[in-house]
C-alpha positions in Angstrom: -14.3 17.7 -2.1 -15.0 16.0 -5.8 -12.7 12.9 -6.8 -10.0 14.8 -8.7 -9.7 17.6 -6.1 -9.1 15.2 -3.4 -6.4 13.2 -6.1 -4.9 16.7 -6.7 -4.9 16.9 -2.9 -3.7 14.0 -2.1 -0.5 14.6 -4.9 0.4 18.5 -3.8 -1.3 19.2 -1.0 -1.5 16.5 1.3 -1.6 17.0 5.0 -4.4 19.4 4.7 -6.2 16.8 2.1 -5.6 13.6 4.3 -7.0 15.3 7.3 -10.1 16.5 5.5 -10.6 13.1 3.7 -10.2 11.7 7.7 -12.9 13.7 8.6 -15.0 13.3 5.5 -14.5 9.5 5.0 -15.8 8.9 1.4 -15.4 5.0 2.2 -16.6 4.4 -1.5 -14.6 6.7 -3.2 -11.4 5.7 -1.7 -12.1 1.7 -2.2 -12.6 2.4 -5.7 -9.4 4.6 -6.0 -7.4 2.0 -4.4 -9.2 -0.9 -6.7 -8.4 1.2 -9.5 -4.6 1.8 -8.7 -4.2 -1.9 -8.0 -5.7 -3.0 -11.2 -3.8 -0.6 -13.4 -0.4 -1.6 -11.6 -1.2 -4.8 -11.9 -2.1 -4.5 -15.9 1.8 -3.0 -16.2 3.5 -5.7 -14.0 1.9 -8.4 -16.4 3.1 -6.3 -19.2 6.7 -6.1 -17.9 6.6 -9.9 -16.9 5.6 -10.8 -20.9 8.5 -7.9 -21.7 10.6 -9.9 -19.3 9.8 -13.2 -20.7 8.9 -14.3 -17.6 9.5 -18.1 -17.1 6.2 -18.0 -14.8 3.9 -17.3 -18.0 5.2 -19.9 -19.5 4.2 -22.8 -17.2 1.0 -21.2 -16.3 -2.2 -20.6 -18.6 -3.2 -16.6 -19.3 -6.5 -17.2 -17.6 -4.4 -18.7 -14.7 -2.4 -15.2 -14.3 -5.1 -13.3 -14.6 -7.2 -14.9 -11.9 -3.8 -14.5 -9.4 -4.1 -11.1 -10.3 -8.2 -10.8 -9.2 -7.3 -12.8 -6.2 -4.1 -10.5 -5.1 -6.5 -7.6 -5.6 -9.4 -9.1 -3.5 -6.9 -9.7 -1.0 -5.3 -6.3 -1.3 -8.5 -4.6 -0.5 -9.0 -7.4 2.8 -5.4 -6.7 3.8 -6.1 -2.8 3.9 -9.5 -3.7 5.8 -7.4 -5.7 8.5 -4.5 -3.2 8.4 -6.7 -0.3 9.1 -8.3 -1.6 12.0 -5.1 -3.1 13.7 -3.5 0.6 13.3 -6.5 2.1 15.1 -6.5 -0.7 17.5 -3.0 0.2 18.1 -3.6 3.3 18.4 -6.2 3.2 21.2 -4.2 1.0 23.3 -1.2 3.4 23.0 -2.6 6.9 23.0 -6.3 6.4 22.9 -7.1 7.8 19.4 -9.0 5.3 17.3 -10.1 6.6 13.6 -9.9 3.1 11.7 -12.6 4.4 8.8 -9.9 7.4 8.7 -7.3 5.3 8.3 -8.4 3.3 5.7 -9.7 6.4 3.7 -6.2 7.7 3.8 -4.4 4.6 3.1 -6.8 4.1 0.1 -5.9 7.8 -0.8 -1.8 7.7 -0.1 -1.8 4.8 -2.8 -2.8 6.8 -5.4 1.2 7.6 -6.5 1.5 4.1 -6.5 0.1 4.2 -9.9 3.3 5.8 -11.5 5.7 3.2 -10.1 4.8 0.2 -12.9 4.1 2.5 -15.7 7.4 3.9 -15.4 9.4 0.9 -14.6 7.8 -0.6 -18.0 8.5 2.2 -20.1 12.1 2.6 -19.0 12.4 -1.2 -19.5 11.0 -0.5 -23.0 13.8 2.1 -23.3 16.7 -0.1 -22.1 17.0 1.6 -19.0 15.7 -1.1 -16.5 17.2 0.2 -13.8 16.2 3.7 -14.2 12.9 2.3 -14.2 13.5 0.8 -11.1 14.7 3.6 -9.0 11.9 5.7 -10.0 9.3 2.6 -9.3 10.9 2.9 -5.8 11.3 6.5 -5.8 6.9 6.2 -6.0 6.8 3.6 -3.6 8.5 5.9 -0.9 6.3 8.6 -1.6 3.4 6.4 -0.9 4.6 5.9 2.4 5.3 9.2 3.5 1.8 10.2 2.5 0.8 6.4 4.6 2.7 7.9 7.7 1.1 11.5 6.7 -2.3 9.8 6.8 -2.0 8.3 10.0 -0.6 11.2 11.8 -3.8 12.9 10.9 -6.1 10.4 10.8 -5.4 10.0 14.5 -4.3 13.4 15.0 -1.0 12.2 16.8 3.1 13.0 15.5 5.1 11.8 12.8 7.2 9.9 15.1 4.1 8.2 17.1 2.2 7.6 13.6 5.6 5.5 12.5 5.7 3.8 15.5 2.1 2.4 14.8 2.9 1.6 11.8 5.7 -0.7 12.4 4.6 -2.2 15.3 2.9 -5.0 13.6 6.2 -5.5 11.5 7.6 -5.9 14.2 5.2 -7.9 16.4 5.6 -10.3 13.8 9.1 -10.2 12.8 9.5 -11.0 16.9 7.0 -14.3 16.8 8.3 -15.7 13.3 12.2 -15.3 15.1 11.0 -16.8 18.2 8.8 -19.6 16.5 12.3 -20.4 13.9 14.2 -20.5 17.9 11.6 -22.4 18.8 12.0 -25.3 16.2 15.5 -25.2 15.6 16.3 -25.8 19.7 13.5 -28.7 18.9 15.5 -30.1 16.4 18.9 -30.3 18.6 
């Protein structure tokens, strides 16, 4: 499957294109589509912040932004690493499927709607229409989820509902140690 039918895929047809590219697992491809997306949405969120007049820009030097931006990425691409493996992981303790290089082929391929989301919000914002621009921004994010949840659920060949279920545990995990570490402190503190 070449680069642009897998995108195609991936945009119209993607339950039968995320469990191919599970099986397939062009690691290289899919790093470089998800590198690509990231750099081009960040390129029009620094273009809306300067739209913006974002006070931020102001304090710091260009160079400054711009090396945020090359370290968000590099950790954008660690995070995926970490978050592709912890989903498999969860997944073999629960149900005993474990695909993490599927997992991270997909999640590299679900982002590629992510790429509409800044665009948009800039040109709306451009237009006057800010908030326009914002529903549709979030309108892209949501479909970058359900193809997420779609990539897991065939990634590990399991259902929608147990492929959400991995995919929030780790929200929650750590939603349930930051309340119980602030519960912690505060009955320190009395």
């Amino acid at each position: 499957m070449s680069v642009t039918e897998s995108i195609y895929g991936v945009l119209f047809e993607p339950v039968t294109t995320l469990r191919t590219l599970a099986v397939q697992k062009p690691y290289g491809r899919a790093l470089l589509i998800f590198l690509a997306v990231t750099l081009l949405s960040l390129i029009f969120e620094q273009a809306l912040m300067v739209y913006n007049d974002n006070e931020a820009l102001e304090i710091l030097p260009a160079n400054a932004v711009w090396m945020f931006n090359i370290l968000g990425t590099f950790l954008s691409v660690l995070l995926l690493l970490v978050i592709s493996g912890l989903l498999s992981l969860i997944s073999e303790i629960i149900y005993g499927k474990f695909n993490a290089g599927g997992i991270l082929v997909t999640l590299c391929y679900a982002s590629v709607p992510g790429i509409l989301g800044p665009p948009i919000h800039y040109a709306f914002s451009l237009a006057g229409q800010e908030w326009l621009g914002s529903i549709l921004a979030l309108l892209a994010m949501v479909w970058v989820l359900i193809l997420q949840v779609i990539g897991v659920r065939e990634s590990l060949q399991v259902t929608t509902g147990q492929a959400i279920l991995i995919m929030v545990l780790p929200g929650l995990f750590t939603l349930i140690m930051i309340t119980s570490l602030v519960v912690v402190v505060l009955s320190g503190m009395n």
